[in-house]
C-alpha positions, 0 to 999 in steps of 0.5 A: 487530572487530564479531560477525557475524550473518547474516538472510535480509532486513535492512530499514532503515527502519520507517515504514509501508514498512519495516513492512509489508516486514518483516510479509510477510517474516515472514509468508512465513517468510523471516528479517528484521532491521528497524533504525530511527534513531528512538527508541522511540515517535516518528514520522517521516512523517504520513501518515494516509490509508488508501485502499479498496485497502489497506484489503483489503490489510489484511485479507489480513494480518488486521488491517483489522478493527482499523484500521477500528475505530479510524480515522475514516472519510471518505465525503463531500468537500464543495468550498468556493468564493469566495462572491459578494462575496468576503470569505469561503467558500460551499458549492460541491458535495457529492460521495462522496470514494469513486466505486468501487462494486467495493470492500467499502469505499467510504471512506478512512480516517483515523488518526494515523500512531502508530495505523496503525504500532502495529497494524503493530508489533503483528503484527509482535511476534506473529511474533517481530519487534522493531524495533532502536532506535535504530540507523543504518547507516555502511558497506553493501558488495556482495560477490560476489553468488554468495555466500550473504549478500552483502550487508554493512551496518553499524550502529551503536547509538546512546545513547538518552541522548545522542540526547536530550541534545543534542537530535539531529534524525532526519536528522542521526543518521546522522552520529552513527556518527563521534561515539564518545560517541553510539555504544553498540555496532556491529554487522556484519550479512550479508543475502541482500537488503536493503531501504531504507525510510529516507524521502525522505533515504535513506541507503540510496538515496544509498549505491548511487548511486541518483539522484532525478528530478523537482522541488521546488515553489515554493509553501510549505505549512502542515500542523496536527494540532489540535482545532476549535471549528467551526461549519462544518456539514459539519467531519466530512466532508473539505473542499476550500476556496478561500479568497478570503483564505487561498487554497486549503486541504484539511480532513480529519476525524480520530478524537475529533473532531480535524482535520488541515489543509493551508494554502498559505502566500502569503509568504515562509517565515520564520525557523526558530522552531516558534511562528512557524510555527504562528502563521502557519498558524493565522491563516491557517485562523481567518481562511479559513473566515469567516463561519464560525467555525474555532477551532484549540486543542490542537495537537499537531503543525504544519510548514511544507514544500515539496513535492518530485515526484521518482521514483528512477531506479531501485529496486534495485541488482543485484536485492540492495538495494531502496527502498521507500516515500519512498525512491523516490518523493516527492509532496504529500499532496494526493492522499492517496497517501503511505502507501498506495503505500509499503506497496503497494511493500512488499507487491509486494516482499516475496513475490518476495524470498520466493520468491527466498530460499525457491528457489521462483523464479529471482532474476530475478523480483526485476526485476519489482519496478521494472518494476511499480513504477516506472510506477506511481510516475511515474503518481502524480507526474503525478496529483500534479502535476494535483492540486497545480495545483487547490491554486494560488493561482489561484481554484479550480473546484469543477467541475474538482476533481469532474472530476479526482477522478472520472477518477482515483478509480479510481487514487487508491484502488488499486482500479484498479492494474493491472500490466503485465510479464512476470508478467502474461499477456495473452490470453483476457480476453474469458473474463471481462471483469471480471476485468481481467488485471492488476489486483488481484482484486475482491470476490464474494459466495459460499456456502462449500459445506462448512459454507453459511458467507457468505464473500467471495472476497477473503476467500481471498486471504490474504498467505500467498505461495501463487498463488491458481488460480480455477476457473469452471466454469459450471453443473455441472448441465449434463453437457458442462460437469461432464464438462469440469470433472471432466477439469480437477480430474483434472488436479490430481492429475497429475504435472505438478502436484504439485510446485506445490501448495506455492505455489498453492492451488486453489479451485472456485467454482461456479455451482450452488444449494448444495444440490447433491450435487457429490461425484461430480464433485469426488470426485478434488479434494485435500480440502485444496482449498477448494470455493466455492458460489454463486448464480451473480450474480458469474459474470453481474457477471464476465462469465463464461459458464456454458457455458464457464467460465474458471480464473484464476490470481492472484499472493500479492499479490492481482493477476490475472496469468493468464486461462485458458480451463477444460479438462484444460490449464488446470491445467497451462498454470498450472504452466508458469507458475509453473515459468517464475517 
């Protein structure tokens, strides 16, 4: 019989859902098991469009310096269309491939999925967490779910040899635990939860009976990962075409020169030879661009697909086992969305199973991950689904492209994600008009007042699983407002409070010039607690009145969840709800 070993957390799965779960897991301090079916050192998926909010994201997490530096990063989309005669492509319009001005990053960018992994697995290494590889599951029971750890997986470890051997696709090694010859050992592990990030085949997904909505598209794609030989002028910037020959095609520049490439493929998919596939592609790419010349050499990966547009029907199984990224949600790469929504479902995730395995709230608060989810996710297939119709074969508009992308910027780079269930609280948005109840907290200028140090209030909101409570006070120079202001930080030192702190960190920005002695009025604020000065332009860019203020209280996960106008029950009113969690 196999030992038996217990965690906090067994992730399957370690794409970039599966890492990013088990990097904020491990963040938080909770215990974490992440196993993945592959070698060491393959991929599975390749996506490598990292879009402006997981950018910020990143930073919250330490490691968007790094991604910025390696990645490539995309600020211009030029549109291509039939020229007049139709035998070959022509300029349509230049537009900015990011149209939101309320980011600190206004571009995507683009890495190869190793790259963007391995900063992943280099966090995570510092944390002590290793991925156990290869190894693939073969039995998951719930037990009673009052028990400690009733969740039991089974796992097997695969000969490594064996796998190489015979040649074992990913896919096909979860039928390997029934092969005594692949398997090295077994192992039980019992979990508190469990979280499947196992692709769009997830065998997670299918254990628990969790059925996939949506459909399969027609059409034939061709992907390819290769060095061009270009005289297209603008090959470094991302390029939509229209093909009077190839049909619709989507370029997208990559670190050291190199491009990826989407195709659509106008006959019939052929036999399974890889040759033949990446001959088909590359002809249809050499002889799409004319009259510019598109050499493909060095190709280091190339497929042929079709595209599936499918929601889970759920995400969870009794609030104990989870999916996460193509799990439970599939959809083209026209979008660019792939791997920004699985780590966002990753990060939405992991702080509330944290919070549930920590007891700092019920373990309802774990259904608001489908509730919050799952819109999201049937949202991005309709915006799939409106993207994929400007890729048909039918003559694109490179005004309808621009029109599209323009009302949906917002959306596809996550600045304009805003949730919408019990953790958030509706009311009092007239407080501050841009701080938009729900959606994540955007960037603001300030001056930090112990040291005059620059800083960027999003720089605040670290992934550390603690609430963020805000306060606005106004200008503290006028003397009902320092008098409201002080009754508000006195509340912090109540009673009523002090058992919150734990989970929420409280900062006061203020809209005084920082040369001012404001000791006499933050004299009984915890020196524990940040103070923020500033010039007061956001208060203006935020809409927040100097004569009134407003405290806002934003989840670890960077989302506004409450608007509170500033007096002495601000601060309580924001225990009440973190009580309530």
């Amino acid at each position: 019989m196999s030992e038996v070993t217990y965690t906090d957390v067994v992730v399957i799965g370690a794409g970039p859902a599966g890492l990013m779960t088990a990097l904020a897991l491990s963040r938080l301090g909770v215990g974490v098991r992440i196993v993945d079916r592959r070698l060491p050192g393959e991929v599975a998926g390749q996506a490598d469009g990292i879009q402006p909010r997981m950018t910020e994201i990143w930073d919250s997490f330490g490691i968007g310096e790094e991604l910025r530096r390696v990645g490539t990063h995309v600020h211009k989309t030029v549109i291509y269309k039939p020229n007049e005669n139709g035998t070959g492509i022509t300029k349509g319009a230049e537009t900015l491939n990011i149209a939101v001005s309320s980011t600190k990053y206004p571009f995507e960018v683009l890495a190869p999925i190793n790259v963007i992994e391995g900063i992943l697995l280099d966090a995570l290494r510092k944390h002590g967490v290793v991925i156990e590889q290869p190894i693939v599951p073969f039995d998951l029971t719930l037990h009673d779910t009052c028990d400690d750890f009733p969740v039991e997986i089974s796992l097997a470890r695969l000969k490594k040899d064996y796998i190489l051997s015979h040649d074992i696709s990913q896919t096909d090694r979860n039928n390997l635990p029934d092969n005594l010859d692949a398997v090295e050992t077994t192992q039980v592990l019992r979990a508190k939860y469990l979280v499947g990030c196992d692709g769009a085949r997830s065998w997670v997904r299918k254990r628990m009976n969790i059925l996939m909505e949506g459909d399969q598209t027609e059409p034939a794609w061709g992907v390819i990962d290769f060095m061009p030989v270009t005289d297209l002028p603008s090959c470094r910037a991302k390029n939509i075409i229209q093909s009077p020959t190839a049909g619709p095609m989507g370029y997208l520049p990559r670190p050291n020169g190199t491009a990826r490439m989407y195709v659509l493929l106008k006959d019939t998919l052929p036999s399974d030879s890889l040759s033949t596939d990446e001959q088909r592609i590359v002809q249809a790419i050499e002889s799409g661009f004319l009259p510019f010349k598109m050499k493909v050499i060095d190709v280091t990966w190339s497929s042929i697909y079709r595209v599936s547009q499918r929601v889970a029907d759920r995400f969870s199984y009794e609030n104990r086992v989870f999916i996460a990224g193509d799990a439970c949600h599939t959809h083209s790469a026209k979008g660019g969305q792939g791997a920004n929504a699985s780590m966002t479902d990753a990060c939405n995730l992991a702080w509330k199973l944290a919070y549930a395995v920590r007891g700092w709230a019920k373990p309802t608060l774990l259904s608001s991950y489908e509730d919050e989810r799952r819109p999201y996710s049937e949202a991005l297939i309709e915006f799939d689904k409106q993207i994929f119709k400007l890729f048909s074969p039918d003559s694109i508009s490179s005004e309808d492209y621009e029109e599209i992308w323009r009302l949906n910027n917002m959306f596809t780079t996550g600045i304009g994600l805003r949730y919408c269930s019990t953790l958030i609280v509706s009311g009092s948005q007239e407080l501050a008009p841009g701080l938009v109840i729900g959606e994540r907290f955007p960037p603001g200028a300030v001056v930090r007042q112990c040291d005059w140090n620059p800083v960027d209030l999003q720089e605040l909101m670290v992934y550390d699983g603690k609430f963020k409570l805000l306060l606005f006070p106004g200008d503290i120079g006028q003397p009902m407002v320092a008098q409201r202001f002080q009754e508000s930080v006195k509340a912090l030192v109540s009673d009523t409070i002090q058992d919150k702190l734990d989970v929420m960190e409280i900062i006061a920005v203020l809209n005084v010039p920082k040369e001012m002695d404001i000791h006499s009025v933050l004299c009984v604020l915890p020196v524990a607690h940040g103070k923020e000065d500033s010039t007061g332009e956001f208060y203006s860019e935020f809409g927040i009145s100097s004569e009134q203020g407003v405290a806002t209280l934003v989840r670890p996960d960077g989302h506004i969840c409450m608007l509170i106008p500033l007096d002495s029950s601000a601060v309580v009113e924001a225990g009440q709800f973190l009580g309530s969690l």
